[in-house]
C-alpha positions as CSV (number, residue, x, y, z in Angstrom):
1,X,52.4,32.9,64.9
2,X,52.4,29.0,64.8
3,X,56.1,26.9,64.7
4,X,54.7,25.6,61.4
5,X,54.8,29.6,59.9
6,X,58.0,30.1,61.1
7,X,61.4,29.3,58.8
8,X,63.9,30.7,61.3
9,X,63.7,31.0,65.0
10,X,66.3,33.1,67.0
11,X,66.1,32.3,70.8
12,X,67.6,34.3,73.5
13,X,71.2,34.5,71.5
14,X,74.2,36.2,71.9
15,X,77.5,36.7,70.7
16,X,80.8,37.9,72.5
17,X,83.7,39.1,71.0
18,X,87.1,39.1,73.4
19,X,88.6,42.6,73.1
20,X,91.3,41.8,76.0
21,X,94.9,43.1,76.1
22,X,97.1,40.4,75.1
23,X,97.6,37.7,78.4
24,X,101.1,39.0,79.1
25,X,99.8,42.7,79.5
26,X,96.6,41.8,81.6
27,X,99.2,39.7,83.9
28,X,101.3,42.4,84.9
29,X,98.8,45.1,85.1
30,X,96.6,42.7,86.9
31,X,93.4,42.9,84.6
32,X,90.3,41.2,83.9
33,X,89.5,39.7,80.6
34,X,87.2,42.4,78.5
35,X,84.2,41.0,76.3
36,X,82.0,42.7,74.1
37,X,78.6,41.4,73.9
38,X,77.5,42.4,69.9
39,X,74.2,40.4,70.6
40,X,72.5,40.0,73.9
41,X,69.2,37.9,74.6
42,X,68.0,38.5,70.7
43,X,64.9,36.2,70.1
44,X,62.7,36.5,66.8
45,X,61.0,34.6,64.8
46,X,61.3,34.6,60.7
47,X,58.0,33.6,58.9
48,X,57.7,31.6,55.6
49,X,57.9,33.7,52.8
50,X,58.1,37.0,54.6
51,X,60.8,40.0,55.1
52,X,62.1,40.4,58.7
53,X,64.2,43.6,58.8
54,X,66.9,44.8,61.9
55,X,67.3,48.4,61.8
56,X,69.4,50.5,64.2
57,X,72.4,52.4,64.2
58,X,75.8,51.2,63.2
59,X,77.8,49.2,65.8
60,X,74.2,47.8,67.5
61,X,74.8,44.1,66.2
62,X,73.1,43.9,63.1
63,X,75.5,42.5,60.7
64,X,76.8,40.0,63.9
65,X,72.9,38.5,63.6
66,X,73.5,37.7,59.8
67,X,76.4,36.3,60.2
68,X,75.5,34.5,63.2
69,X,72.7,32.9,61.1
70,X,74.6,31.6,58.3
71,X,77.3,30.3,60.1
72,X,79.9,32.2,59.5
73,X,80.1,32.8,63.6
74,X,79.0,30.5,66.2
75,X,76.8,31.8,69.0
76,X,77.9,32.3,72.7
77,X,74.5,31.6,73.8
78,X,71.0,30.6,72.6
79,X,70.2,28.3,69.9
80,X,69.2,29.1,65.8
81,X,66.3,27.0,65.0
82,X,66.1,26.6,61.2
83,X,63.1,24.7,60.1
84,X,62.6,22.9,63.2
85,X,66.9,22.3,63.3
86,X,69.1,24.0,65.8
87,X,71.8,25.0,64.1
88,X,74.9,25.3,66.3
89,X,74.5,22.0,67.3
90,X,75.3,20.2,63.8
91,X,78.9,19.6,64.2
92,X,79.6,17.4,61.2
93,X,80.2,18.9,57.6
94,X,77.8,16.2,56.3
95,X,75.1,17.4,59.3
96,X,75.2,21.1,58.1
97,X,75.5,20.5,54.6
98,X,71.8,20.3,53.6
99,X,71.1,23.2,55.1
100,X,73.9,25.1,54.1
101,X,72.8,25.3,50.5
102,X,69.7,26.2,51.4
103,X,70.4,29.5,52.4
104,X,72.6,32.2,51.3
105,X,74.1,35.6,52.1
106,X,73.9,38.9,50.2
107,X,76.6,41.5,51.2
108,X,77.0,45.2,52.1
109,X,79.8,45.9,49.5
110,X,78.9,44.5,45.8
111,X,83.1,45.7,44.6
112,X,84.7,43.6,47.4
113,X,82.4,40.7,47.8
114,X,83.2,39.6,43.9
115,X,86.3,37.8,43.1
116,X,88.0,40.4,40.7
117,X,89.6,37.3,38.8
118,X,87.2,35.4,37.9
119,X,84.6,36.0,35.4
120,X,81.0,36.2,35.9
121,X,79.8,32.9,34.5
122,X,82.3,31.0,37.0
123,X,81.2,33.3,40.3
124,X,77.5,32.5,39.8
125,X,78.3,28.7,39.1
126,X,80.9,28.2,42.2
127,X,77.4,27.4,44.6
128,X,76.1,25.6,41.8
129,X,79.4,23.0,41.0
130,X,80.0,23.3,45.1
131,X,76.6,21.7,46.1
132,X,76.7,19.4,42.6
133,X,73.4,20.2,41.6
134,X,73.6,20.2,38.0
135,X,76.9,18.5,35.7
136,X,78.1,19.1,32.9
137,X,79.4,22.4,31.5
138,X,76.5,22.6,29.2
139,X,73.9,22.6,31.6
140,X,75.7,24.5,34.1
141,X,76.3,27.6,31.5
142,X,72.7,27.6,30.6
143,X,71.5,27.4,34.7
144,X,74.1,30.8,34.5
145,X,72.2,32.7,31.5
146,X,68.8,31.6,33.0
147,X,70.1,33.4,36.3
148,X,71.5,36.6,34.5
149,X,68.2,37.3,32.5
150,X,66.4,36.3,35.9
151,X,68.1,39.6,37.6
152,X,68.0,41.9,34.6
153,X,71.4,41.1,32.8
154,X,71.7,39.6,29.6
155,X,73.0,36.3,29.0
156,X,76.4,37.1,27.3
157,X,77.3,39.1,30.3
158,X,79.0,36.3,31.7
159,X,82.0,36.1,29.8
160,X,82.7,39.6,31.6
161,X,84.7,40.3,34.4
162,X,83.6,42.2,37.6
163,X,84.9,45.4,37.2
164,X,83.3,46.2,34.0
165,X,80.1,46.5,35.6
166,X,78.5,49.7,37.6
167,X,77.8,48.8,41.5
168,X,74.2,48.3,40.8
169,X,75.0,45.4,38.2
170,X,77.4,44.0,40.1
171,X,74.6,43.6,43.1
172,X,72.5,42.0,40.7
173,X,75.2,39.2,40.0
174,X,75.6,39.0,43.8
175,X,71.9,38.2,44.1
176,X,72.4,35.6,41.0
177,X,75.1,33.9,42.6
178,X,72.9,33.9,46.0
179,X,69.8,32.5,43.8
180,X,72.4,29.7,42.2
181,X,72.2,27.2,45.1
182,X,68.3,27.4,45.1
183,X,67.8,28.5,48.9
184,X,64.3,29.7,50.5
185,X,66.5,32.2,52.9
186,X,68.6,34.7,52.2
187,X,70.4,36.8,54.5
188,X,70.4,40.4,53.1
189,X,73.0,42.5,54.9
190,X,72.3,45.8,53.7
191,X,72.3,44.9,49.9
192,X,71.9,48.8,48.8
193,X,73.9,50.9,51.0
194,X,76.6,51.3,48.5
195,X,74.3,51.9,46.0
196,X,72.8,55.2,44.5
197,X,69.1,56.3,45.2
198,X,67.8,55.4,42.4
199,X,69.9,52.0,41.8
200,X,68.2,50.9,45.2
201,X,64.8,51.1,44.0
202,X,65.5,48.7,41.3
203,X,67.4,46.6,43.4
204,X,64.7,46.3,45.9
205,X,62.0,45.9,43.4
206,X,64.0,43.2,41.5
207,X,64.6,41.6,46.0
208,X,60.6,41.5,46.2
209,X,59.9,40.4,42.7
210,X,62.3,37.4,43.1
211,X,60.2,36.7,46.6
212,X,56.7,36.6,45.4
213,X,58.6,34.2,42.1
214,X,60.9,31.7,44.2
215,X,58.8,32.0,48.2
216,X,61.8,33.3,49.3
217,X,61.9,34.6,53.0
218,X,64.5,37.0,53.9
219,X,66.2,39.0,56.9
220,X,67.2,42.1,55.8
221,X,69.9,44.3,57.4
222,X,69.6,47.8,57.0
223,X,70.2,51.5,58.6
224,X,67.8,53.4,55.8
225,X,64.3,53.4,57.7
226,X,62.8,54.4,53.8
227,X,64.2,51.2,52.9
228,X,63.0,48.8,55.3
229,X,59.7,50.5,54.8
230,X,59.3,49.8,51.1
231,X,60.7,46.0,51.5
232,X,59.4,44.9,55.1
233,X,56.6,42.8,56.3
234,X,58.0,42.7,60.1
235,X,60.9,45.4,61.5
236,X,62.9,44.9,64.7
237,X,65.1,47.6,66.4
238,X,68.0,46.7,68.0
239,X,70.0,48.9,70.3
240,X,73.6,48.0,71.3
241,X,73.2,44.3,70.7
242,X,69.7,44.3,72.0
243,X,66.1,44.3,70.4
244,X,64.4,46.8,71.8
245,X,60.9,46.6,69.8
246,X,59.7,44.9,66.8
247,X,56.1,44.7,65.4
248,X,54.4,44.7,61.7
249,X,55.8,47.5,59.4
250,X,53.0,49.3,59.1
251,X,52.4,49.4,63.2
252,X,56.1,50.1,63.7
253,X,55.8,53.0,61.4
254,X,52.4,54.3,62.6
255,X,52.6,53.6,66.1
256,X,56.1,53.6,67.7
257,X,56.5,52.8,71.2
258,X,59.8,52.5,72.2
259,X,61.9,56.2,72.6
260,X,64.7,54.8,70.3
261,X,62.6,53.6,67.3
262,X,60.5,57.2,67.9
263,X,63.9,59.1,67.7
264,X,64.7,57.0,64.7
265,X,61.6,57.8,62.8
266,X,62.1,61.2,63.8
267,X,65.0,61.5,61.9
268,X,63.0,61.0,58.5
269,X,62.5,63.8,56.4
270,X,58.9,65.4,56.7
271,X,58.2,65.6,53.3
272,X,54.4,66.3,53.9
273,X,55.2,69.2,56.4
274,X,52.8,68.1,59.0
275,X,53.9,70.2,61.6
276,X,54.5,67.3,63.8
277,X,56.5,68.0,66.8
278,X,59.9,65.8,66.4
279,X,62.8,64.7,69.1
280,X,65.9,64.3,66.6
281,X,68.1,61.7,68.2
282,X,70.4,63.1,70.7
283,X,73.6,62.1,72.3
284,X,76.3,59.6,71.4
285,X,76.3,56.0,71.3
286,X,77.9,54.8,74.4
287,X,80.8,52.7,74.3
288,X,79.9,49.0,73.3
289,X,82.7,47.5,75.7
290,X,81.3,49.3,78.7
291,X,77.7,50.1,78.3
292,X,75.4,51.9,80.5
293,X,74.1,49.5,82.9
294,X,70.3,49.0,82.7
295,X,68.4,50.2,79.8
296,X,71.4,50.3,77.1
297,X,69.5,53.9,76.2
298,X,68.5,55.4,79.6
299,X,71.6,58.2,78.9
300,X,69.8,59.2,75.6
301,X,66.4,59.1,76.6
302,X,63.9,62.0,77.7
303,X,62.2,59.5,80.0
304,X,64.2,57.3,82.0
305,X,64.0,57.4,85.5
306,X,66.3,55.6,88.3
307,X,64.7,52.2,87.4
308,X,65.3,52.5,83.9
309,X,69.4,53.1,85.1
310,X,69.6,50.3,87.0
311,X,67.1,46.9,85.5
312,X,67.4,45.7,82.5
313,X,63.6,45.8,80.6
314,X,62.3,42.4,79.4
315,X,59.9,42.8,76.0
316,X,56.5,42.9,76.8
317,X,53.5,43.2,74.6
318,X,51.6,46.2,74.0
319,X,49.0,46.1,71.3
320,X,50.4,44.3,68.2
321,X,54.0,45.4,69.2
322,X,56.4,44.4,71.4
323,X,58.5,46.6,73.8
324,X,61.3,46.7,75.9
325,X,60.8,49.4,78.2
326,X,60.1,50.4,81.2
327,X,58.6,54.0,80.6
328,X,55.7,52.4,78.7
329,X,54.6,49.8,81.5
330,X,54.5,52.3,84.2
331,X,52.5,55.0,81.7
332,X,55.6,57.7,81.2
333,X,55.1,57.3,77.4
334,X,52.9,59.7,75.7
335,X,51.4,57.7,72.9
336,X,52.5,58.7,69.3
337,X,50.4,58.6,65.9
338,X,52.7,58.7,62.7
339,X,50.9,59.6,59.6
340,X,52.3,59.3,55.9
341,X,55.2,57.5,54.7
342,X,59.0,57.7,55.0
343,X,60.5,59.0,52.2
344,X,61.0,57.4,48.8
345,X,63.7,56.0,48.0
346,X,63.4,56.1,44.5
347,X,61.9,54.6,41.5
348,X,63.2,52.4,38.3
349,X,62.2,48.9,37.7
């Protein structure tokens, strides 16, 4: 993938969170300070006009990425290249402001991330007033209505307020609002959890039809293996703060390498009852503050061996993919053929 392809690029970043006991108690019981690292060493890159997707389970670091990438935390370590711009080293307001506007954030929780007070019309203009792209009232209320029909609303809808709206509607007005500052990336962080089966699929199909209109790229944040499916172009795996594969959607799916993302996939209803032989995913997710040493998943995994316990695997390539393990490059890994699709998650429009 050529630098001129890629929007974002994520290099070797992390992110550490001090859990400590307050100073007085560490003092008298003579402790050390205690950091959790939510990210460790995560580098991707985010093409133009595609979807990159994080899956994994919950407490691996996801929703720490996304908010690492719109600001909203700075980075420990390892830089955030926007568009040929790292990131964390804008330290001025004016420096960051022209790239603030041009991406946005769409979050987990569509009944706590509107403001209950105001109505509709003024949460969808707040980016637009903020980043003064268009003035006067006039012009700003039409700019609204054009957004509402653009995410299947109706124009009079914003005189409402917030909690006369389902959770699917009030999604779509998140994605307005996120559309109102006119950014090419948005940070998704798992837009439809909250959401009913079937008021996903719409919300997803209105995500990809807004794409292919506006070239927006996005990273998407999600847990639901179905969904990343249906919305992907590129799917990473992360494992307590680490990336453990990523590849294509469609060779992620078909060929997994990687125990984790097998045990992941193996978790997916099998609607089409193959008869394939299937490792559900076993054991508990250790303890983020004091993880295994090595391979993050050598405890859980079928074929980790004393090397896998003690040194932590770099990605390597393997095919299209690539891997973090150390099973695969010394041949321990039976290779794995996944036919069909996850399941659906739905259908409207």
């Amino acid at each position: 993938m050529s630098a001129s392809d890629v929007l974002v690029r994520l290099s070797s970043l992390g992110k550490d969170f001090d859990v400590s006991p307050p100073f007085l108690n560490r003092l008298l019981e003579r402790e050390d300070r205690v950091l959790l690292k939510a990210v460790d060493s995560l580098s991707i890159d985010i093409p133009k006009g595609k979807t990159f997707s994080l899956v994994g389970e919950s407490g691996c670091g996801k929703s720490t990425v996304a908010k690492l990438v719109v600001g909203l935390y700075r980075p420990s370590r390892g830089s955030i290249v926007y568009d040929g711009i790292d990131m964390p080293t804008l330290k001025t307001q004016a420096d960051v402001e022209p790239f603030r506007k041009r991406m946005q954030m769409i979050f987990q929780d569509p009944y706590a991330s509107l403001n209950p007070r105001w109505r509709v019309s003024d949460i969808i203009a707040e980016p637009i007033r903020a980043h003064r792209q268009i003035t006067g009232k006039r012009a700003i209320d039409q700019r609204v209505a054009e957004l509402l029909v653009q995410v299947g609303l109706a124009s009079a809808d914003g005189v409402k307020f917030p909690h006369e709206f389902s959770g699917g509607q009030r999604q779509r007005i998140s994605i307005a609002r996120a559309l109102a500052g006119q950014p090419e990336f948005l940070v998704c962080d798992e837009p439809t959890s909250a959401l009913d089966v079937s008021i996903q699929a719409q919300i997803l199909n209105l995500m990809t039809r807004l794409q292919r209109q506006f070239a927006l790229t996005y990273l998407f944040i999600s847990h639901d293996l179905a969904v990343v499916y249906h919305i992907s172009d590129f799917v990473g795996v992360m494992y307590l703060g680490r990336l453990v594969e990523w590849a294509d959607k469609r060779t992620l799916f078909q060929r997994p390498w990687h125990p984790y993302t097998r045990m992941l996939l193996d978790a997916i209803p099998d609607l089409e009852l193959s008869g394939r032989q299937r490792s559900p995913v076993a054991g508990e997710v250790p303890n983020p503050i004091h993880p295994p040493s090595g391979c993050h998943f050598h405890p859980r995994c079928p074929h980790a061996n004393e090397r896998c316990r003690n040194e932590v695997p770099n990605l390597v390539r393997k095919d299209t993919s690539e891997v973090a393990c150390h099973a695969l490059l010394e041949n321990r890994l039976p290779e794995v053929t996944v036919t069909g699709e996850p399941a659906d998650v739905g259908s409207g429009g």
